[in-house]
C-alpha positions as CSV (number, residue, x, y, z in Angstrom):
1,X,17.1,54.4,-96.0
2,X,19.4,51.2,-95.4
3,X,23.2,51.5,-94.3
4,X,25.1,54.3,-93.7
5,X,28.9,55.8,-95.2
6,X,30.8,53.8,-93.0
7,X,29.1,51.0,-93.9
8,X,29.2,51.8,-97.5
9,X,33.1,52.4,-97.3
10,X,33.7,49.0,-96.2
11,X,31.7,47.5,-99.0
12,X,33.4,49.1,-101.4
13,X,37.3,48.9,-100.2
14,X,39.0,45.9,-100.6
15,X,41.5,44.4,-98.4
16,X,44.8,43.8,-100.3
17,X,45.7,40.4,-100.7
18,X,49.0,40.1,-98.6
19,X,49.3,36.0,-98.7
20,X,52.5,36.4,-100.9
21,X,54.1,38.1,-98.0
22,X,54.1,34.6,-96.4
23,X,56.1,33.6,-98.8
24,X,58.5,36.1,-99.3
25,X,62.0,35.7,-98.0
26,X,61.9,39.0,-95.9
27,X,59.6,36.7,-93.5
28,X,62.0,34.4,-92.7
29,X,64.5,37.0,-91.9
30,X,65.4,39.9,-89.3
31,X,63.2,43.5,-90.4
32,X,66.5,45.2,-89.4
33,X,67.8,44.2,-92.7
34,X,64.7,45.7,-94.5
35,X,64.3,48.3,-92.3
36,X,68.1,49.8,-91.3
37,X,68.4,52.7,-89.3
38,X,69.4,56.5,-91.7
39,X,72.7,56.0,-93.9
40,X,73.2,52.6,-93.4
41,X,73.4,49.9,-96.1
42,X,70.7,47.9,-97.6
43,X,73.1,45.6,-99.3
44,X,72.1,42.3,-97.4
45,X,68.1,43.3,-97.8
46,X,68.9,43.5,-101.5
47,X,71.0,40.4,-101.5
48,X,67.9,38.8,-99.9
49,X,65.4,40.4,-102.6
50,X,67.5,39.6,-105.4
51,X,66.9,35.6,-104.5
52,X,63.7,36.0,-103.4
53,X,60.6,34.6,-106.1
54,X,58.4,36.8,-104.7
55,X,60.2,40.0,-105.0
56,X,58.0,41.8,-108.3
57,X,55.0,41.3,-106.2
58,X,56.4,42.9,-103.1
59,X,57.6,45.7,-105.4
60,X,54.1,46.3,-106.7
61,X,52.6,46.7,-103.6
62,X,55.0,48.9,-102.3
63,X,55.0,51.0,-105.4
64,X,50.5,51.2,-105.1
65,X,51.1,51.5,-101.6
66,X,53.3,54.4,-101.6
67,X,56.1,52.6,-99.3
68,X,58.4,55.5,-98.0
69,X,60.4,53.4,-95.7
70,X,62.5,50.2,-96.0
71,X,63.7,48.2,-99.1
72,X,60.6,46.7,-100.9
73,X,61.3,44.1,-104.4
74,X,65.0,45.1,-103.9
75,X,64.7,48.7,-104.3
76,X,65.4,51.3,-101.0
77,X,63.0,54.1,-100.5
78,X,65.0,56.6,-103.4
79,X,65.1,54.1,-106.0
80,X,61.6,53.6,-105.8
81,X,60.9,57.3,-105.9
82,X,63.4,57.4,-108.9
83,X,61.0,54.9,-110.3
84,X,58.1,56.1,-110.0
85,X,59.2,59.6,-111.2
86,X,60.3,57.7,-114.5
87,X,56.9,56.2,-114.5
88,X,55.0,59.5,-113.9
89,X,57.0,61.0,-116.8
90,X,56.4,58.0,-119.4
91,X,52.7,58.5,-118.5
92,X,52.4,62.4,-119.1
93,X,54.6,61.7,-122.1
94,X,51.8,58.8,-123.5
95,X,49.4,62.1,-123.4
């Protein structure tokens, strides 16, 4: 018997393709912006999203990545949960 399960894991998972992230304003800025400490205001990091051409892609993976923490695609950490609450409930709906 070839191999073993670690080996077989790592055939099998794909490493997420991050290149947009080189691209992405956020890169080019301070994290604090992205990343402020409890109850204080993301309104630059969304200023920054909103010009930012890379921004649906950086939502997506925060969305399949489960992000809890930071602004990701313009959204902070509740609106993303809103969303994906409103996404969970369209899907059961669909069924």
């Amino acid at each position: 018997m070839g191999g073993t399960i670690l080996g077989m894991h790592n055939d099998t998972i794909a490493a997420p393709d991050l290149s947009w992230q080189e691209q992405a304003l956020c890169a080019q800025t301070g994290s604090e912006f992205f990343f402020p400490e409890p109850g204080s205001s993301v309104r630059e990091a969304k200023r920054i999203c909103g010009l930012c051409e890379i921004r649906s892609a950086c939502l997506e993976y925060a969305l399949d990545h489960d992000e809890r923490f930071g602004v990701w695609g313009g959204l902070s950490e509740k609106e993303r949960l809103s969303l994906r609450r409103t996404q969970d409930q369209q899907q059961h709906q669909q069924y």
